[in-house]
C-alpha positions as CSV (number, residue, x, y, z in Angstrom):
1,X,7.9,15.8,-3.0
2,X,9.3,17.7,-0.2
3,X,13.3,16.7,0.8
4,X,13.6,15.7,4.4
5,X,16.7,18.2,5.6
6,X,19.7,17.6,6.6
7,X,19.7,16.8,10.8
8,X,22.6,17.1,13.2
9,X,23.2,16.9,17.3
10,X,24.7,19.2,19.3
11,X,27.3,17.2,21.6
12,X,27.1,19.5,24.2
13,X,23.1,19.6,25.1
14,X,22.4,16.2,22.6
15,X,19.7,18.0,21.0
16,X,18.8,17.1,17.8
17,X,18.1,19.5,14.8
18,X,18.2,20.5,11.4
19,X,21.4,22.4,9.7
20,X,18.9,24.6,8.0
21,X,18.5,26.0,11.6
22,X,22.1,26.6,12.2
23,X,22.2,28.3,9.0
24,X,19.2,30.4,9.3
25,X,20.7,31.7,12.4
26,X,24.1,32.8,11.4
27,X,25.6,32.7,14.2
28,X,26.9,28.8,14.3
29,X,25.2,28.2,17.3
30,X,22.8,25.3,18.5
31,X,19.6,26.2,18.0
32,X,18.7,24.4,21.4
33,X,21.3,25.4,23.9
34,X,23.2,28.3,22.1
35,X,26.4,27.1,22.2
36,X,28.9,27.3,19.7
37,X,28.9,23.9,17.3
38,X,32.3,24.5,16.1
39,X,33.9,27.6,17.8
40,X,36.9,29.4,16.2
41,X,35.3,27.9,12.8
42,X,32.1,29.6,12.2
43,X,32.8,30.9,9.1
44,X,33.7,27.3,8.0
45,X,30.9,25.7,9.9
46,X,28.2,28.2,8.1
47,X,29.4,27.6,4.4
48,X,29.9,23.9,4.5
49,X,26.1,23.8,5.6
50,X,24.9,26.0,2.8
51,X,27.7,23.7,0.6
52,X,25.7,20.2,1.8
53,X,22.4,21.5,1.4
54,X,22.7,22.6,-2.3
55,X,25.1,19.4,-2.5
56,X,22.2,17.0,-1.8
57,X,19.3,19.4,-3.3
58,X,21.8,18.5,-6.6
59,X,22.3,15.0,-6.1
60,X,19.2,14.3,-5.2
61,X,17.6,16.4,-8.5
62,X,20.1,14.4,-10.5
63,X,19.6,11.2,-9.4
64,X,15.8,11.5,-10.0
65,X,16.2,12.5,-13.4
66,X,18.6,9.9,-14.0
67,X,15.8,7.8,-12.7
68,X,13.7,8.6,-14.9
69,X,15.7,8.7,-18.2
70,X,13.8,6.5,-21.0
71,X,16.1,3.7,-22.2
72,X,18.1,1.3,-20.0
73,X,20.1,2.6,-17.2
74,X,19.7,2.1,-14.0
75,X,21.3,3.8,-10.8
76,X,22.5,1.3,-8.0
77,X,21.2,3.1,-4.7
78,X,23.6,1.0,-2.8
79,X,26.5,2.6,-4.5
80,X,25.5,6.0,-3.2
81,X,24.8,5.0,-0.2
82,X,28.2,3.4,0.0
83,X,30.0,6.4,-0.4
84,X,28.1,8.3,2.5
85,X,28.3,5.2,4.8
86,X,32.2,4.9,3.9
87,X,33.4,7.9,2.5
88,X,32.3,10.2,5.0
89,X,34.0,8.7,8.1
90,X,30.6,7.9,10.2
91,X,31.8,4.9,11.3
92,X,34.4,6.7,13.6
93,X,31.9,8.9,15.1
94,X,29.4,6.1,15.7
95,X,32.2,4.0,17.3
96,X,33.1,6.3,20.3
97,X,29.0,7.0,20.7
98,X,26.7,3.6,21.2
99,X,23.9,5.1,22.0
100,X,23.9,7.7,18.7
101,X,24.9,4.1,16.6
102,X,21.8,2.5,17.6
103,X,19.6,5.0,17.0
104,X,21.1,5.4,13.3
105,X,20.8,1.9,13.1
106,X,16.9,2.0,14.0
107,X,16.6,4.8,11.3
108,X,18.6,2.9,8.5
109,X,16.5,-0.6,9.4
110,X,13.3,1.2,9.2
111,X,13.9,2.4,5.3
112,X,15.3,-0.9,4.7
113,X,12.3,-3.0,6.3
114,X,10.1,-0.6,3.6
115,X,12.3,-1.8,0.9
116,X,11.9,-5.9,1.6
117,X,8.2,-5.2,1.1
118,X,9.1,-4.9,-3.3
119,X,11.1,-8.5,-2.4
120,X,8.5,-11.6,-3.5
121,X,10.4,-13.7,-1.9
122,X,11.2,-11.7,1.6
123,X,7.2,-10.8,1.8
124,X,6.4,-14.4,1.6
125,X,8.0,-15.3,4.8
126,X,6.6,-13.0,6.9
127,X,3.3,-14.5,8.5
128,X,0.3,-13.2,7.5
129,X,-1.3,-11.1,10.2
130,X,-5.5,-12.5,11.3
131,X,-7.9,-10.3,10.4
132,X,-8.2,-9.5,14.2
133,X,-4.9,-8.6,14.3
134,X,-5.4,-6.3,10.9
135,X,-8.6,-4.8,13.0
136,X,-6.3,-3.9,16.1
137,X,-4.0,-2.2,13.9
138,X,-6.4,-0.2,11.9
139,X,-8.3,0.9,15.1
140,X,-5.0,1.7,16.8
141,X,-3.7,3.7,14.0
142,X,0.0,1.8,14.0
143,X,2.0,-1.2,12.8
144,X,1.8,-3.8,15.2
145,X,5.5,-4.8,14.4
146,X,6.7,-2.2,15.7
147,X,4.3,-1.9,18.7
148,X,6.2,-5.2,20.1
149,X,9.5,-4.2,19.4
């Protein structure tokens, strides 16, 4: 399965992309506007890219294995998760920039709404769509949940 990589905003143009990008580049510059992303800091700026992408290539090859380990262990995603939500500093970032903290928000609700589907107990509370309504959505090629929202 294919790893999503590793995306980023400039704060000068607010365009969106992916580090590979920057990286593939050389030059530390947004791939959109072709500004500097860090200027004075390049050097820095180009290896801690390379250093995150092998970092989560490793983590993420590890964990999967872990995953899959016969026996009895199992991996608490939420402790992971913890340490990128706390450890990193994000929430500083997100503070000074409301717009950026909703959208993460969307993005982090969205993987969590997939997981309440494997809860009993949280699938049995939603209502049960009509078959017209399961027609609609078929036909329209999209969730009607998030059509109203």
């Amino acid at each position: 399965m294919a790893m999503t990589p590793i995306g980023a905003r400039c704060r000068r143009c607010d365009q969106g992309f992916y580090l590979f990008e920057v990286r593939d580049q050389g030059t530390g510059a947004c791939p959109r506007c072709g500004r500097l992303l860090a200027p004075e800091w390049t050097a820095i700026l180009l290896e801690d890219i390379a250093r995150a992408e092998i970092a989560q290539r490793h983590l993420v090859q590890a964990l999967r294995r872990l995953r899959g380990l016969p026996g009895n262990l199992a991996v608490r995603p939420h402790t992971v998760l913890r340490n990128f939500f706390k450890e990193i500093g994000w929430q500083d970032d997100l503070a000074d920039d409301p717009a950026t903290l909703r959208e993460e928000l969307r993005r982090i609700r969205q993987h969590v709404t997939a997981w309440q589907q494997f809860d009993r107990t949280v699938a049995a509370t939603r209502p049960r769509r009509s078959w017209l309504q399961r027609l609609i959505q078929a036909i329209a090629g999209r969730r009607l949940d998030a059509a109203a929202s």
